[in-house]
N, C-alpha and C positions, 0 to 999 in steps of 0.2 A: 883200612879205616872203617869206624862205624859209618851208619848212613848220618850221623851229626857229623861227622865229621871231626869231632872234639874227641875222641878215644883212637887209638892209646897217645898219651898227652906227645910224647915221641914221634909219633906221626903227624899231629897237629902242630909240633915246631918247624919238624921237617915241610910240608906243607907252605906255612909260612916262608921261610927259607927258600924253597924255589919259585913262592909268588915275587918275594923280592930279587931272586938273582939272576930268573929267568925268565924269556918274553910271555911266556906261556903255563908255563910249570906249575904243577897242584900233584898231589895223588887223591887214589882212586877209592871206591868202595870195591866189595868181591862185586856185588852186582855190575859195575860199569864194566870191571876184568871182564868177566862170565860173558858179558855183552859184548864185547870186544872180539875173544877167544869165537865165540860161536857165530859171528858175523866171520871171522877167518877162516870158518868151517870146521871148527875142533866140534869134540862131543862130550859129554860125559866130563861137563867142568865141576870138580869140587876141591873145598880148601879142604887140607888135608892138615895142615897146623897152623892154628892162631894160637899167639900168647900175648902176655899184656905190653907190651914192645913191640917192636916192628916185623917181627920175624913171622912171617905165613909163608907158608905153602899151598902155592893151587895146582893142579893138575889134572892135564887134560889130554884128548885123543883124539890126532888128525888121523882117519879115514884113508883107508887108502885111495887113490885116485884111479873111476875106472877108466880104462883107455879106450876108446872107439871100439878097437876089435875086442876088446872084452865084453864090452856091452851088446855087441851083436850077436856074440858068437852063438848063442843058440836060434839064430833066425834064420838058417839056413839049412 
């Protein structure tokens, strides 16, 4: 979704649609995603396909996670 939130008209039905049929439900901008993804520790968020529909692609990279003894390992 745009930051209106009114683009692409598909999305703003959609939208509608889970305000009414669910207790909580909307969708999102890339930005709130991007926000999302990088508070879960991903990096390097970018949409990689928007079209005038609902169809995007974001993609992102979780990090490896280092372990105790990786992170020490050269302190000895």
């Amino acid at each position: 979704m745009d930051p209106s939130r009114t683009r692409p008209v598909a999305g703003a039905l959609f939208a509608v649609n889970m305000l009414v049929a669910t207790e909580g439900g909307g969708t999102f901008t890339f930005d709130e995603l991007a926000e999302d993804l990088k508070s879960a520790g991903f990096v390097e968020v970018v949409q990689v396909r928007r079209d005038e529909g609902m169809n995007s692609v974001i993609v992102a990279v979780k990090p490896p996670e280092v372990g105790i003894s990786e992170a020490h390992a050269g302190d000895s």
